[in-house]
Structure formats: structure tokens, C-alpha cells
C-alpha positions as CSV (number, residue, x, y, z in Angstrom):
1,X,-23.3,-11.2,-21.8
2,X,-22.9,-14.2,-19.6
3,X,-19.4,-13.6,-19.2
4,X,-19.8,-10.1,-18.1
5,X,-22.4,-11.1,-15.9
6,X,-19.4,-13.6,-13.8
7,X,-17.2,-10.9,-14.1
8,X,-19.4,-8.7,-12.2
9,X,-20.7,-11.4,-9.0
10,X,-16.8,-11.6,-8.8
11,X,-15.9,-8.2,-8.4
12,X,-19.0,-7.7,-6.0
13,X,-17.8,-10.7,-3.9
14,X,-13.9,-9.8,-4.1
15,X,-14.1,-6.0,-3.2
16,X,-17.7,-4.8,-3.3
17,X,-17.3,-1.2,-4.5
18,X,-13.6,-2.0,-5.6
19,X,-13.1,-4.0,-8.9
20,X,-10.7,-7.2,-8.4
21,X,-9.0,-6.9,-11.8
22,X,-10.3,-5.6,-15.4
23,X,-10.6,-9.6,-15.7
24,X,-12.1,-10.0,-12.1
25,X,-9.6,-12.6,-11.7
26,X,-10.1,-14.3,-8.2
27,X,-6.6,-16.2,-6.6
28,X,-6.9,-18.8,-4.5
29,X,-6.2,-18.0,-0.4
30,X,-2.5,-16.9,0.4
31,X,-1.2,-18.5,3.4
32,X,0.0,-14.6,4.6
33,X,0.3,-14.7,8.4
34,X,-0.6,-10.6,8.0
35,X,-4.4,-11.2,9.1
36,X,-6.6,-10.0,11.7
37,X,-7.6,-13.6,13.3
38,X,-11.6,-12.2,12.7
39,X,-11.5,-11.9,8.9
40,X,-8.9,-15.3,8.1
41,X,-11.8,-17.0,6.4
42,X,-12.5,-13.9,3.9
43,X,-9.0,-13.6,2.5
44,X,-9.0,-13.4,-0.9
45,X,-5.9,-12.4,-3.6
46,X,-6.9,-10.2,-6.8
47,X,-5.0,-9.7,-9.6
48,X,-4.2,-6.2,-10.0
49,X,-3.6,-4.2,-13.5
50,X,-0.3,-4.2,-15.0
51,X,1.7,-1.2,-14.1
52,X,3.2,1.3,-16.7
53,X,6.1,1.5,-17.5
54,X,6.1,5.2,-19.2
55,X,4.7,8.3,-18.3
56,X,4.4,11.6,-19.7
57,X,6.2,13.5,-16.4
58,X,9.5,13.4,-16.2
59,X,11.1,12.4,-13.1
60,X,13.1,15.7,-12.9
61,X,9.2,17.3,-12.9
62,X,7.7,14.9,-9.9
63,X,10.8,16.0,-8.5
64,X,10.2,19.6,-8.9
65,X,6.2,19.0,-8.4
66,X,6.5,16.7,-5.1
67,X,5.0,18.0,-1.9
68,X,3.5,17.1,1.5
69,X,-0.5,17.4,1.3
70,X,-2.6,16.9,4.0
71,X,-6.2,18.3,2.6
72,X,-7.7,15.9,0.0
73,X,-10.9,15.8,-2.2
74,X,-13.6,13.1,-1.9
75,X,-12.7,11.9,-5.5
76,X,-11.4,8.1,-5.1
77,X,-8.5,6.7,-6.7
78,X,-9.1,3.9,-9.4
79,X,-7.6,0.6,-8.9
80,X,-5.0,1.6,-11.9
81,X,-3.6,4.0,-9.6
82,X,-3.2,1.8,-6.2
83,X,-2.0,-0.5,-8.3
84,X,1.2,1.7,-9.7
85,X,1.4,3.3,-5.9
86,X,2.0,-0.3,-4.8
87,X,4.5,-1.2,-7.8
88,X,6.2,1.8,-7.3
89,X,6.9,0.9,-3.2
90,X,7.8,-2.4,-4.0
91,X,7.6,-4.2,-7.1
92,X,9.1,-6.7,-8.9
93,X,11.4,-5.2,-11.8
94,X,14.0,-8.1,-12.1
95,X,13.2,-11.8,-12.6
96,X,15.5,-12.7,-9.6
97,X,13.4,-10.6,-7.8
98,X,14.7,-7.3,-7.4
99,X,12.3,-4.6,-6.8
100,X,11.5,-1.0,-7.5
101,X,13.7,-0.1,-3.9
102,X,16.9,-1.1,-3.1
103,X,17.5,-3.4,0.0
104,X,20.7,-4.1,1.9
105,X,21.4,-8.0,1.0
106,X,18.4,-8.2,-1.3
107,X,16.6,-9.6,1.5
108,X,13.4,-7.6,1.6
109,X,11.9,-6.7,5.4
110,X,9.2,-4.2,4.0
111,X,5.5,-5.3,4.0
112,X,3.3,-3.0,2.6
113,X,-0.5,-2.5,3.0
114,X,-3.1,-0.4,2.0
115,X,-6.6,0.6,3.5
116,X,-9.6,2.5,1.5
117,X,-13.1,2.8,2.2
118,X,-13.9,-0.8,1.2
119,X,-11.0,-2.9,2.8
120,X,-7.7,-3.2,3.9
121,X,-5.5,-5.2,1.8
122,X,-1.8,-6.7,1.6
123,X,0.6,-6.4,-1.4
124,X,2.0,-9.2,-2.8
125,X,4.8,-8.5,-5.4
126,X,5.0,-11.9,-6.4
127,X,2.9,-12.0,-9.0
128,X,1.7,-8.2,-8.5
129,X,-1.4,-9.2,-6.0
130,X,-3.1,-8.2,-3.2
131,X,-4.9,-9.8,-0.6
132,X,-7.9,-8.5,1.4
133,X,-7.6,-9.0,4.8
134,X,-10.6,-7.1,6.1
135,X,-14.1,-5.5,4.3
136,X,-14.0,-2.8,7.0
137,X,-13.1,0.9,6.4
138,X,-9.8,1.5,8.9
139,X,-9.0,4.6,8.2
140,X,-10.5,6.5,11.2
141,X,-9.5,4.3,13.8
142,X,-6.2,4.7,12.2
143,X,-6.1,8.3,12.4
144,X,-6.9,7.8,16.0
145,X,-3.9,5.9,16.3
146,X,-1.9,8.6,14.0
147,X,-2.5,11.2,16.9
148,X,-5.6,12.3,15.0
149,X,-4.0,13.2,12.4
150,X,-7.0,14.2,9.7
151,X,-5.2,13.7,6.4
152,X,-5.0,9.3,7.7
153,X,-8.8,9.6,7.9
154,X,-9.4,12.3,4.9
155,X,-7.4,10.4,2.0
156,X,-9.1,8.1,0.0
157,X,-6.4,5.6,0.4
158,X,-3.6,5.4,2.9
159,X,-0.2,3.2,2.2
160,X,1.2,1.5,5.3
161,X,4.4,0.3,5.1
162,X,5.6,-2.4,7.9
163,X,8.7,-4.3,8.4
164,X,10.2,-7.4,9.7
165,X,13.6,-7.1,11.2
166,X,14.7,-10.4,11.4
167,X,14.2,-10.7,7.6
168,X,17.5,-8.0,7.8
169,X,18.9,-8.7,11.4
170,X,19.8,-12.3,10.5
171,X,22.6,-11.4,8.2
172,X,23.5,-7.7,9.5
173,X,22.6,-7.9,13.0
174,X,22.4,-5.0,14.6
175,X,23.3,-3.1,11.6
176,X,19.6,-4.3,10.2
177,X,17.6,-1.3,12.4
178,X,19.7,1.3,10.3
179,X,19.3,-0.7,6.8
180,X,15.6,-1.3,7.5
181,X,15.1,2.5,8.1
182,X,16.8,3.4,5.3
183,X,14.4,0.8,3.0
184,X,11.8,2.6,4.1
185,X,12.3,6.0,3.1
186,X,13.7,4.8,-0.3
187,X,10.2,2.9,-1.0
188,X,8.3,6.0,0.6
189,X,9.8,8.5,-1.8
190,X,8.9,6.2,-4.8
191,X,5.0,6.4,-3.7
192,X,5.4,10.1,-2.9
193,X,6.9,10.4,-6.6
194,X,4.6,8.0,-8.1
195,X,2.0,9.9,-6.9
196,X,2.7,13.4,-8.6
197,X,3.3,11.2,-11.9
198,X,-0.3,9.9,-11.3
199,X,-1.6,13.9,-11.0
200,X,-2.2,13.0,-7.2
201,X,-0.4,14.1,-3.8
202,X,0.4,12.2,-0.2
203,X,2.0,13.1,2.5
204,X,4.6,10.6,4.9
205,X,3.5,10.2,8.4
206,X,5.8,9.1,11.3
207,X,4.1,10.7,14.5
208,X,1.6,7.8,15.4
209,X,1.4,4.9,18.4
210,X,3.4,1.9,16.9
211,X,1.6,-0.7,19.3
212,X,-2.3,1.3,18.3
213,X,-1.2,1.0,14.7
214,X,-0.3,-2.2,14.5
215,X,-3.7,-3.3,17.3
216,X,-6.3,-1.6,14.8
217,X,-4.6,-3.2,11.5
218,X,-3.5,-6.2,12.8
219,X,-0.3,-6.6,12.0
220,X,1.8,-9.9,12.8
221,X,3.7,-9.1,15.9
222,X,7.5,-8.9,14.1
223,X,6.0,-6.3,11.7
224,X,6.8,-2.9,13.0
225,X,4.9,-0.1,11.1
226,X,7.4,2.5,10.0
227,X,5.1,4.3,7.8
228,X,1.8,5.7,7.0
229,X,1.3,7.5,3.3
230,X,-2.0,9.0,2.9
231,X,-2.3,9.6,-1.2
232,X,-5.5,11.2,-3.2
233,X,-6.4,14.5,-5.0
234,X,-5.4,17.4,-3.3
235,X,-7.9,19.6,-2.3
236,X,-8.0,23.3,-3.9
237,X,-4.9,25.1,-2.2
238,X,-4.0,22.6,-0.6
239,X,-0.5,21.6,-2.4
């Protein structure tokens, strides 16, 4: 009893209505430099659930079953299912650290986020984690910033996906735009597939003001947001 009792005050304090971990495991502070300067001192990382490794649709079906939604229901996703979304974009499958999409010179540009009703949070594929970054609900300043685009502030969850250039541009040089781009899309497609395999749709956004988007989430200033992924239930007819 006790011990659920700790496992509870830690899941309040770590993501009020979203649980940290099915062990409410608490990390300590990363050292990130992806922070809004106001919420530095609330950081936390959370261990997320394992991902799967199987599922019952066949990649040929998500294929087949894969389409941009834009109308969502109110049901939320589970912390099982951000957890695979954020795999699927960019985690770990090797122990040298090779990850679920390919990158030119294994170097890694992409930073990838994620904002709900409760928070907005950083993925950390070391050690499959995230990080909160902020307790408030970003979504519909975001959408502002997506050209109003309602699906950003309809979808339970959206994926952001940022990257730093120089991460690629130090060893390609200016070949690194084109590689980056093409990261991207690669890691996009895994969440867009991901998603049908979860029994959920997204959509991938491009049309949105890169220096809004990156003011309202506050982004570092050498990550570039590339992408925004909106991911939930699709709404009747909608798909």
C-alpha cells in the first residue's frame, strides 16, 4: 500500500494527469539546452514503457491503411502509445547507437518533441526518456503558429521534430541541408506508420512560421523545426 501510495505523489508531481512510468520512476535533471529559460528549474526525465517489438499489423497493411487525418476525437493517447510514436521516430535499436531511421554519417541532427494537454516534453533515446520542459498545454499557440491549422490544436498529441545542422554540416557541409531533409521524412513516415499499427492516425505538417514555432516551444536557436505530426483517433469519417 505504501508503495503505491509513492508511486502515485510521483506521477502527480512528474506529469499531473500523465503517468511518469508504470514504476513512476523519476531521473535526475538532464543538462538538455532544449528549455524554455521560464520552466529550467521544473525539468524532469521519466522513464517511459518499453516499446514492442511485434505487432499484429503487418507493415504491408500500415502501408496500405496509412493516411493524412486532420479531424480527431477527444479520446487521449496512453503513455504506451507516445512512447512507441517516439521509438518509432528515433530510437535506439543497436548498441552502437543506431536508431529506428537512417542518418547520413550516423551523426543524428533530429531532436524530437512532443506536446499534449499536460506538457511539452523532449525525447531522449538514450535510455528511452523524456524530459518535461513545460506543464503548459502548447498546442493552440502552436496552431497559431501552424497558420491555424486546427488538426495542431485538435490532436491529443502533436510530434515535433527539430534539427541541428551542424550536427550534419560539420562533416558534409553543405550537402548536410539535403541529408537533414531527407532524415526527416524517413523518421516522419515511421510515426505516420507507427501510428496505423497503434489503431491511430496523424497527419505531417510543413506550412507553419519556423521563427513562431520555434518562439512558442522554445527551441535552442540551431534547432530548426522541420516537422509537426499531429497523431490521435480519428474522428468518424474522417480517415
Amino acid at each position: 500500500m505504501a508503495r503505491r501510495m509513492v508511486v502515485r505523489i510521483l506521477a502527480a508531481f512528474c506529469l499531473g494527469a500523465l503517468a511518469c512510468s508504470e514504476t513512476g520512476e523519476v531521473v535526475e535533471p538532464s543538462r538538455s539546452s532544449a528549455t524554455p529559460s521560464s520552466q529550467a528549474d521544473a525539468r524532469r526525465t521519466i522513464a517511459l514503457p518499453a516499446p514492442r517489438m511485434q505487432s499484429d499489423v503487418s507493415l504491408e497493411e500500415a502501408l496500405l491503411r496509412r493516411r493524412s487525418v486532420r479531424e480527431f476525437t477527444d479520446e487521449p493517447l496512453t503513455l504506451e502509445e507516445i512512447s512507441q510514436l517516439l521509438w518509432a521516430a528515433q530510437g535506439i535499436t543497436a548498441e552502437w547507437g543506431g536508431r529506428t531511421a537512417p542518418s547520413a554519417g550516423a551523426l543524428y541532427p533530429l531532436e524530437v518533441y512532443v506536446t499534449t494537454p499536460d506538457g511539452f516534453y523532449h525525447y531522449l533515446p538514450d535510455g528511452h526518456r523524456f524530459e518535461m520542459l513545460s506543464r503548459a498545454d502548447l498546442r493552440g499557440p502552436l496552431a497559431l503558429a501552424a497558420l491555424g491549422q486546427t488538426a495542431v490544436s485538435d490532436a491529443p498529441v502533436v510530434f515535433v521534430i527539430a534539427a541541428a545542422y551542424e550536427r550534419t554540416a560539420a562533416k558534409y557541409g553543405e550537402r548536410a541541408a539535403r541529408y537533414v531533409h531527407l532524415e526527416a521524412g524517413h523518421a516522419a513516415q515511421n510515426v505516420l506508420l507507427q501510428a496505423v499499427a497503434l489503431g491511430l492516425a496523424g497527419v505531417p505538417i510543413g506550412a507553419f512560421d519556423d521563427a513562431d514555432v520555434q518562439r512558442v516551444l522554445g527551441l535552442p536557436p540551431d534547432q530548426a523545426p522541420l516537422y509537426l505530426i499531429p497523431v490521435g483517433h480519428a474522428a468518424p469519417g474522417a480517415a
